[in-house]
Each structure stands twice: as structure tokens, then as C-alpha cells.
C-alpha positions as CSV (number, residue, x, y, z in Angstrom):
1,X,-1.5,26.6,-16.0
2,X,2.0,26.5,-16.6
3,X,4.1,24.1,-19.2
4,X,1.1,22.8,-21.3
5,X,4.0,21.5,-24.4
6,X,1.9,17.9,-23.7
7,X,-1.8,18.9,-22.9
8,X,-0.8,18.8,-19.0
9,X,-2.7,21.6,-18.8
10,X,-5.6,20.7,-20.6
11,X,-7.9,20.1,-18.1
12,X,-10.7,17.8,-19.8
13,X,-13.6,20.4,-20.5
14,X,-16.8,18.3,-18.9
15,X,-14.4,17.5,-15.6
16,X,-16.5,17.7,-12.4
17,X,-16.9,16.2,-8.9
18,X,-13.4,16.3,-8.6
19,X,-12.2,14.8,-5.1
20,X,-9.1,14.9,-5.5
21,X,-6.1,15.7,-7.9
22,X,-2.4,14.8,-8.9
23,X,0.2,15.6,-11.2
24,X,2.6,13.4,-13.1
25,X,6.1,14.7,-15.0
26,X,3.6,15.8,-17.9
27,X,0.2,14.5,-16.8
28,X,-2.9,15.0,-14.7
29,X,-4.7,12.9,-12.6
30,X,-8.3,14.0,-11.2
31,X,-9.9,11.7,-8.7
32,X,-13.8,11.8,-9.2
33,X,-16.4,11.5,-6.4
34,X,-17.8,8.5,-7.3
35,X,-14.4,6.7,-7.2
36,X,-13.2,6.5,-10.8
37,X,-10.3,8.8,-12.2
38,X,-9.8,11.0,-14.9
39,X,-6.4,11.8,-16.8
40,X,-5.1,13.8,-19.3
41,X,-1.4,14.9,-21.2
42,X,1.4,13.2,-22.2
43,X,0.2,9.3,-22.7
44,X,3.4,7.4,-24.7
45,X,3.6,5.2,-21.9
46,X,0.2,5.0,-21.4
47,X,-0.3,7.0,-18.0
48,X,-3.0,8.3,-19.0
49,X,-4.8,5.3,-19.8
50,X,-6.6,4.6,-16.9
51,X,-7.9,0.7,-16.6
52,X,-11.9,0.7,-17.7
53,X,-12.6,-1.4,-14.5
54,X,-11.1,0.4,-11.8
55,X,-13.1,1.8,-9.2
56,X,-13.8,2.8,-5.9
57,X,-10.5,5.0,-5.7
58,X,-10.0,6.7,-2.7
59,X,-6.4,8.3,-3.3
60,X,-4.5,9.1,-6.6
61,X,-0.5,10.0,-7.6
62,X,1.7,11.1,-10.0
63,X,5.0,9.6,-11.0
64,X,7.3,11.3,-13.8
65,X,5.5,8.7,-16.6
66,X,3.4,6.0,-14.6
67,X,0.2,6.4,-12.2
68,X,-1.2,4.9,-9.1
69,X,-4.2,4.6,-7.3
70,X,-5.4,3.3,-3.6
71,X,-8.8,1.4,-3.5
72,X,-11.3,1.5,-0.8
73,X,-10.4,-1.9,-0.2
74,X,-6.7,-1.4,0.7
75,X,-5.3,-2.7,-2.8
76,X,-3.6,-0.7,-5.3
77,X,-3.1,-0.2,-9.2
78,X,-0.9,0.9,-11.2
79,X,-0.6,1.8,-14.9
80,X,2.5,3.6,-17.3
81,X,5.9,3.4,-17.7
82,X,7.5,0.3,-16.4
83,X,10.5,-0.4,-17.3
84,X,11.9,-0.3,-13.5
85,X,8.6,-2.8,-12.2
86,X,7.0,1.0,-10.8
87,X,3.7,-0.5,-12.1
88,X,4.5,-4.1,-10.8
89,X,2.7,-3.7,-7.5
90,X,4.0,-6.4,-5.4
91,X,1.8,-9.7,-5.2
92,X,-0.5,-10.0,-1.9
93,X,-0.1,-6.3,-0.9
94,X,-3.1,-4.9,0.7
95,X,-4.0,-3.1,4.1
96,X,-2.8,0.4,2.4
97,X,-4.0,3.6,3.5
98,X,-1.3,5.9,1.5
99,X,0.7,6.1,-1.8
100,X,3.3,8.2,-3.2
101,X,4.9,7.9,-6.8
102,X,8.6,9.2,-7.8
103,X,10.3,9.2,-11.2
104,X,10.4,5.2,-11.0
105,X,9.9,4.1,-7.8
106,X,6.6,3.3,-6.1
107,X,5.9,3.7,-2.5
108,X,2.4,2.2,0.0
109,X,2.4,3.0,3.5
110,X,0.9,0.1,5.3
111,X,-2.2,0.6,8.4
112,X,0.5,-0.9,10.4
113,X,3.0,1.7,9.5
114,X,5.0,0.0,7.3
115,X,6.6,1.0,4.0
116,X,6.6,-1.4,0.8
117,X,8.5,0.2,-2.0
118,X,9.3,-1.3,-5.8
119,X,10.3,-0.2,-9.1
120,X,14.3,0.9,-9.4
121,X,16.3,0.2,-6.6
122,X,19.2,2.7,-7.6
123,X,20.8,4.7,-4.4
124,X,18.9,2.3,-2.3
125,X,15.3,3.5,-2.8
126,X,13.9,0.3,-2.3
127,X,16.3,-1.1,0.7
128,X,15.2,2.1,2.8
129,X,11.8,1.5,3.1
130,X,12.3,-2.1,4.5
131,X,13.1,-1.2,8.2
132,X,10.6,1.6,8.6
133,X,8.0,1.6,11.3
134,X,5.4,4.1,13.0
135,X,4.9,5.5,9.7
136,X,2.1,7.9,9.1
137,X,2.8,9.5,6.1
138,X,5.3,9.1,2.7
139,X,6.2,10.6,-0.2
140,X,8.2,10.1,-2.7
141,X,11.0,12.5,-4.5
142,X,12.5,12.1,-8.3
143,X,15.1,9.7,-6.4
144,X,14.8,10.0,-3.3
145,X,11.6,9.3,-0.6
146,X,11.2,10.7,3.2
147,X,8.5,9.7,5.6
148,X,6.6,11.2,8.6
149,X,7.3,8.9,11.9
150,X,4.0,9.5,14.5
151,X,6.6,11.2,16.7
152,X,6.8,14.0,13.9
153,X,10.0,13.5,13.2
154,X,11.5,12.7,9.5
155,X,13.3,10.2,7.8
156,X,14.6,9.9,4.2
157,X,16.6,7.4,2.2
158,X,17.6,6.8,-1.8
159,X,19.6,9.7,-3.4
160,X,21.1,12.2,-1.2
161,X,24.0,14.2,-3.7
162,X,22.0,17.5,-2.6
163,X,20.9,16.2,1.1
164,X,17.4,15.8,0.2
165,X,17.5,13.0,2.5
166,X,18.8,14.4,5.4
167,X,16.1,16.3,7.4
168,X,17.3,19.1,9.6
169,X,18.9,18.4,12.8
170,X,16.2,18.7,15.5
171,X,13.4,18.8,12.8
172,X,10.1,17.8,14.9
173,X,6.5,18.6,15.2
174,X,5.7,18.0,11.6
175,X,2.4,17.1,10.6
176,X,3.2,17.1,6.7
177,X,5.8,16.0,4.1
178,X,6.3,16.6,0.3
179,X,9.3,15.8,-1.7
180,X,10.4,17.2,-4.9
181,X,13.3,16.4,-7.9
182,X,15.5,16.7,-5.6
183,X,14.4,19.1,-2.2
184,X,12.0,18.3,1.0
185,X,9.5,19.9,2.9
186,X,7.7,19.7,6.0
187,X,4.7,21.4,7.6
188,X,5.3,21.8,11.2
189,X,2.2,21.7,13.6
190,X,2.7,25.7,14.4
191,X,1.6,26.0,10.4
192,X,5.8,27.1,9.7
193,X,7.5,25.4,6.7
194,X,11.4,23.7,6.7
195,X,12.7,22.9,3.7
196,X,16.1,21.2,2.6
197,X,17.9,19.8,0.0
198,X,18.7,21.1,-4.0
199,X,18.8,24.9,-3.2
């Protein structure tokens, strides 16, 4: 429901054994249960054309006109839009366990609880991720990105004109993170919701 001036909303009639979804600018995603993924809606750049070989899919996301996905083996694809490299997955990157796509930037989270990031570096959405550590969840805004530390605290770096990045002093205890076109959110253990940024 909602928008549907692409199709977005035209969930493909014979879908089932749906695992897992995600949603683009314009475009669905629908992770299947036996590992292969399903799109539909606005395709110009071809983020809806999901590569005929890939399999064994365990996660799925959404950027604003490209598409990623996290294989059981740690390895990640990427198809759409990419004229900032967010489909240029960097060479040799593996031992993923999470993924998060923003307008046109591209983030992993590594099992060791690094961050990799790639696609436009404007208002440093690259150069933030480098120093992370103790990661345990990501996600990634229209410019900006914030991650979950496995203190439950928050961090966030790229654009920060409506303080999207800046989590709220004494924020802790959060066991979730989502990040919009320009606001944050985090789910805090007692099941309460902070929110900051574009208001």
C-alpha cells in the first residue's frame, strides 16, 4: 500500500515463502525461503533485476535505486544504480553477517564487528565507517549511517545538517537501529523508542 506511481506496490501475484522483505526508493525486495529473491517496481537501473545465479540469500536491502543481498557464505551482491560504485562491492570482502543500503552508499557489518562501507563518499559516509569496532548492528540513512556498539550505545557519521547523526546524549540500552532520509531511531531494551534528527 501506499505510492504505487512505479508498481512498488505491486506485490507479484504467485509470491510466497516469503522470509524476508525490503524496500527500495520505488522498489520491493522479497527474500524467499529457499534463498533466492523476488523484486518488483521501478527497474530503469535495473534494481529489480535480480542476477539468475544468485542463491542461498540469507538477508536482503533496499537502497533509493540499487539492491543488495548477504549470502550464506558471508559474501555479498549487489545489482542497480551505480554511478557512485554502491554496486562495486569491494574485492575480497567476506565474513558478513549484516547489510544496510542508503541512497548511494553501501554498508556490511563484519563477524568481527567491523564496518566496510563504499559507493559516494560525500559528507564522509565512507571515512566513518573505517574506525568502527564492536559493531552489532548498522544501517544506513539517505546520507547518513549509525551503528549499534555491543555496549548499546550509538554512533553515526556522513551528513548531519538535521543531527541525524548525533544520537541523544546518554542514549543506551538499545537493542535496535533504523535510519531514514534524514532522522534515527532506536529501540531500547525496555521496548521504548528515541528518535532524532529531521523533525
Amino acid at each position: 500500500w501506499g505510492n504505487n506511481n512505479y508498481g512498488q506496490c505491486n506485490v507479484p501475484r504467485n509470491l510466497a515463502g516469503v522470509a524476508a522483505i525490503a524496500a527500495g526508493e520505488t522498489h520491493g525486495l522479497a527474500l524467499l525461503a529457499d534463498g533466492t529473491v523476488a523484486a518488483w517496481g521501478y527497474n530503469d537501473y535495473c534494481q529489480c533485476d535480480v542476477p539468475e545465479d544468485l542463491t542461498d540469500v540469507v538477508a536482503i536491502t533496499g537502497g533509493d535505486l540499487h539492491s543488495l543481498a548477504l549470502k550464506s557464505d558471508g559474501t555479498v551482491v549487489a545489482w542497480g544504480e551505480n554511478s557512485e560504485n554502491q554496486c562495486s562491492v569491494p574485492e575480497n570482502l567476506t565474513d558478513v553477517v549484516a547489510i544496510s543500503a542508503g541512497s548511494s552508499h553501501s554498508l556490511a557489518l563484519k563477524s568481527d564487528g567491523t564496518v566496510v562501507a563504499w559507493g559516494e563518499d560525500g559528507d564522509g559516509k565512507l571515512s566513518g565507517a573505517e574506525s568502527l569496532t564492536d559493531i552489532v548492528a548498522i544501517a544506513a540513512g539517505d546520507s547518513h549511517s549509525i551503528a549499534l556498539r555491543s555496549d548499546g550505545t550509538v554512533v553515526g557519521w556522513g551528513a548531519s545538517g538535521n543531527g541525524e547523526c548525533d544520537a541523544p546524549e546518554g542514549l543506551a540500552d538499545v537493542a535496535a537501529i533504523a535510519a531514514g532520509d534524514a532522522f534515527s531511531l532506536a529501540l531500547r531494551t525496555d521496548g521504548t523508542v528515541v528518535a532524532w534528527g529531521n523533525n
